[in-house]
SEGUFI-823191 format. One record per residue (C-alpha): residue in one letter; x, y, z. Coordinates in pm, whole numbers, plus 50000, padded with zeros to 5 digits. Example, Ala and Ser with C-alpha at 12.3 -4.5 7.8 and 13.67 -1.06 7.14 Angstrom:
REM residues 2
A:51230:49550:50780
S:51367:49894:50714
This chain:
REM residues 266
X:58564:69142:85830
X:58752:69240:85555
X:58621:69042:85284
X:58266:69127:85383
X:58404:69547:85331
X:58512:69445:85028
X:58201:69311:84908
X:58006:69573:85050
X:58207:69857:84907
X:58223:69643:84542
X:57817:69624:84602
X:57792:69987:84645
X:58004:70054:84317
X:57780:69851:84107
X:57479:70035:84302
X:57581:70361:84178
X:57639:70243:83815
X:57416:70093:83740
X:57098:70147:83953
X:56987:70469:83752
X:57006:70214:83422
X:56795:69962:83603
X:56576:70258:83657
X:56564:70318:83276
X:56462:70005:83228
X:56196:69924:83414
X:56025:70289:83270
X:56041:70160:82956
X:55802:69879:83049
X:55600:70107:83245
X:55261:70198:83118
X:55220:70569:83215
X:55351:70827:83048
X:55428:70970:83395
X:55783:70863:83593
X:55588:70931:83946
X:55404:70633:83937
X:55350:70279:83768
X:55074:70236:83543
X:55128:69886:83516
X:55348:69669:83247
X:55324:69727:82881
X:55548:69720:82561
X:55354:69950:82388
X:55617:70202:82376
X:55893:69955:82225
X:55602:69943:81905
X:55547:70289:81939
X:55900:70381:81926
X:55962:70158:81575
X:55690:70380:81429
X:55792:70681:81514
X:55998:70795:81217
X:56224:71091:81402
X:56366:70836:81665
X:56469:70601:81368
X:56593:70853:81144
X:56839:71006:81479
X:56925:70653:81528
X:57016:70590:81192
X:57228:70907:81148
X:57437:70842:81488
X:57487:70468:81371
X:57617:70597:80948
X:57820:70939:81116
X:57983:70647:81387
X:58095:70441:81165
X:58228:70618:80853
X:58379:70843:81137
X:58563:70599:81301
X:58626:70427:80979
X:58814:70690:80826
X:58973:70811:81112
X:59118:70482:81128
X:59288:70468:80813
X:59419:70831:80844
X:59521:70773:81213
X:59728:70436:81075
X:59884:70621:80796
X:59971:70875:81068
X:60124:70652:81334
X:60332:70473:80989
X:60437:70828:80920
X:60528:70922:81274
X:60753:70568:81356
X:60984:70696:81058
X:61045:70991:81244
X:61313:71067:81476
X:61294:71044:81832
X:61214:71429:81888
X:60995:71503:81623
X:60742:71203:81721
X:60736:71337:82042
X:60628:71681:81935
X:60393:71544:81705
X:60217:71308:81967
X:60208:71635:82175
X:59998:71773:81931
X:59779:71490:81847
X:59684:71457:82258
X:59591:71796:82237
X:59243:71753:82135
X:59159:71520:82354
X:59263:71708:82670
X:59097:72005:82481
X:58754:72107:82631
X:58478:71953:82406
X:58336:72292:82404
X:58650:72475:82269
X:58668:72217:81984
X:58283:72232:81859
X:58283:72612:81829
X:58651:72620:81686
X:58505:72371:81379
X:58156:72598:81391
X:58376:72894:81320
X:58626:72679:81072
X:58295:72573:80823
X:58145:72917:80860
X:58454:73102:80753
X:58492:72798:80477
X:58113:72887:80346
X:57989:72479:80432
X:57666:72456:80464
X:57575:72299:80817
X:57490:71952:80831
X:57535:71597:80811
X:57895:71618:80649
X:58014:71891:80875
X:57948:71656:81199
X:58096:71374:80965
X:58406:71585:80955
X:58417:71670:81310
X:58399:71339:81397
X:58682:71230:81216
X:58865:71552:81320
X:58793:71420:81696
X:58842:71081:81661
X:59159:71089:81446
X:59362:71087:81842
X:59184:70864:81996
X:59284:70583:81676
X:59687:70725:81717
X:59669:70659:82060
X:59567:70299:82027
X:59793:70222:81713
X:60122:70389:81816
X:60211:70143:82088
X:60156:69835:81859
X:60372:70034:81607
X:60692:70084:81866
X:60684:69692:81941
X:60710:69630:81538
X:61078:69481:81469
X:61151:69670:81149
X:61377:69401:81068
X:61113:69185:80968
X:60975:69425:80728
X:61307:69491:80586
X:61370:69103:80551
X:61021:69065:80387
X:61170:69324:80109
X:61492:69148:80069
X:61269:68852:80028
X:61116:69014:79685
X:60835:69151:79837
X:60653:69475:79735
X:60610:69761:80020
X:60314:69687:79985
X:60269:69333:80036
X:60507:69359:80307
X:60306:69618:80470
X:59978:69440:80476
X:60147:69036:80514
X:60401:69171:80774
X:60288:69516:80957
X:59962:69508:80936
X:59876:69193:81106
X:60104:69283:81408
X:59895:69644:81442
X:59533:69484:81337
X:59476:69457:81742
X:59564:69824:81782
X:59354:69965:81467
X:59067:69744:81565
X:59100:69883:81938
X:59117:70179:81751
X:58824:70203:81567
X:58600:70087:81855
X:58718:70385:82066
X:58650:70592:81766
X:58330:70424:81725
X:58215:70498:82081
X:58355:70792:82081
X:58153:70938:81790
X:57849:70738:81929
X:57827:70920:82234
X:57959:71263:82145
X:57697:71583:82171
X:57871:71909:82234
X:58063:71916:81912
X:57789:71773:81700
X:57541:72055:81889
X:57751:72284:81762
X:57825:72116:81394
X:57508:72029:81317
X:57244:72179:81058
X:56883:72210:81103
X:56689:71867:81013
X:56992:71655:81103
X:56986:71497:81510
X:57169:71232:81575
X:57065:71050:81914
X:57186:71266:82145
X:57073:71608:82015
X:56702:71443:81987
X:56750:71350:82325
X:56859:71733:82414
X:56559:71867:82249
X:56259:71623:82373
X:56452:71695:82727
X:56312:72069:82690
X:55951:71932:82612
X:55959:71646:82823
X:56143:71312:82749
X:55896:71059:82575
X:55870:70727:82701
X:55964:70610:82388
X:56326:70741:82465
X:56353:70481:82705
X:56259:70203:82555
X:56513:70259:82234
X:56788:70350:82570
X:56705:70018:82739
X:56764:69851:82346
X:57105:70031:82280
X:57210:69925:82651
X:57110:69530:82604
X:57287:69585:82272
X:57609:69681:82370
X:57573:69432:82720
X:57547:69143:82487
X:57852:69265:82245
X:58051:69231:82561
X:57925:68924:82705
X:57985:68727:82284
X:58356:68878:82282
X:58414:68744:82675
X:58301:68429:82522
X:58513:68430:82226
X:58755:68113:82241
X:59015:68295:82034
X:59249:68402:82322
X:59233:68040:82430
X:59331:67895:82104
X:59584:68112:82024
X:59780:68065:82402
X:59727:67720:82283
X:59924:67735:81921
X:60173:67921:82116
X:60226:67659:82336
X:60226:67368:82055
X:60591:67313:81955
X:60683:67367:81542
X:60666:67083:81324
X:60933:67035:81137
């Protein structure tokens, strides 16, 4: 009796997830421009979406803002975490208290606080000011995935890697930096997603003639979504669902448990 509750209540969680994105999907194939009834099965709106030259262009600014936003907050958000492990105990803890700040911040609070910030700086609105809030947003998001992979560092081995003639540098990138890499990389992603999904602050940021995906979603919502909408959200959805299902697949974790488990030559 229990097992069956289980199932039934695990059912009912993947109901709820995922039912309105199954929904989604089969409007895409649906031949009326209507959602109240099916008009049959087409894929004319998967070729009319690839010629329509405002979906493409959104799609292509959310996919360049993503990643040069993650990108960059990546390599400030490393530097960061560097700078804040050399720190002592107190003053990393008041500077992580800052850095969480804007992300239990309101989204709302932070895109008119950088509206205000690039009107009193005189920038004109557009696609650098939502590159720079995205950085500006993402910039936690990368500390908080880097700074635990940075307290399990022994410094030791970076101090024996200098001792050993090495350059900060090379010891830094042949040492450190291959002990973080899973942090930065987890990093980025969340920074990549983050920026990917994000529409309050970039409402706010953005000028006119720039959308990204989700304010061209906000505005066809006021004259009616096109059925073209769904057919590039069923694509981004497969997308992503196969990313997943390749990295499950990956045999890396295997092989490495596997070299851990082979003893040293000599």
């Amino acid at each position: 009796m229990r097992n069956t509750l289980r199932k039934i209540y695990i059912a009912l969680i993947f109901l709820f997830l995922y039912a309105p994105i199954l929904t989604l999907i089969v409007l895409s194939f649906n031949d009326s421009r209507t959602r109240a009834k099916w008009g049959g099965f087409t894929t004319r709106w998967y070729l009319s979406m690839f010629r329509n030259q405002a979906i493409l262009q959104a799609l292509t600014n959310t996919l360049i803002i993503a990643f040069l936003s993650a990108l960059i907050a990546t390599v400030i958000g490393t530097v960061a975490c560097i700078s804040m492990q050399m720190m002592k105990r107190g003053s990393r803890a008041v500077i992580m208290g800052i850095t969480n700040i804007p992300m239990l911040n309101a989204d709302i609070v932070t895109g008119i606080s950088l509206m205000l910030l690039f009107i009193t700086l005189g920038l004109r609105f557009g696609f650098m000011t939502i590159l720079l809030s995205h950085i500006t947003f993402n910039i936690p998001y990368v500390i908080l995935s880097v700074m635990p992979r940075m307290k399990q560092l022994n410094p030791s081995v970076y101090e024996a890697a200098l001792d050993l003639g090495a350059s900060h540098i090379q010891a830094f990138f042949k040492v450190v930096f291959p002990d973080i890499l899973p942090g930065v990389l987890s990093g980025f992603l969340m920074a990549f997603t983050m920026s990917l999904d994000d529409f309050i602050i970039t409402h706010f940021t953005k000028g006119p003639g720039v959308d990204t995906l989700s304010t061209k979603i906000y505005t066809e919502v006021k004259k009616g979504i096109k059925p073209e909408m769904y057919a590039l959200s069923t694509l981004i959805f497969v997308t992503v669902l196969l990313l997943l299902i390749l990295v499950n697949k990956t045999p890396s974790g295997k092989s490495t448990e596997k070299r851990k488990l082979q003893p040293a030559k000599q």
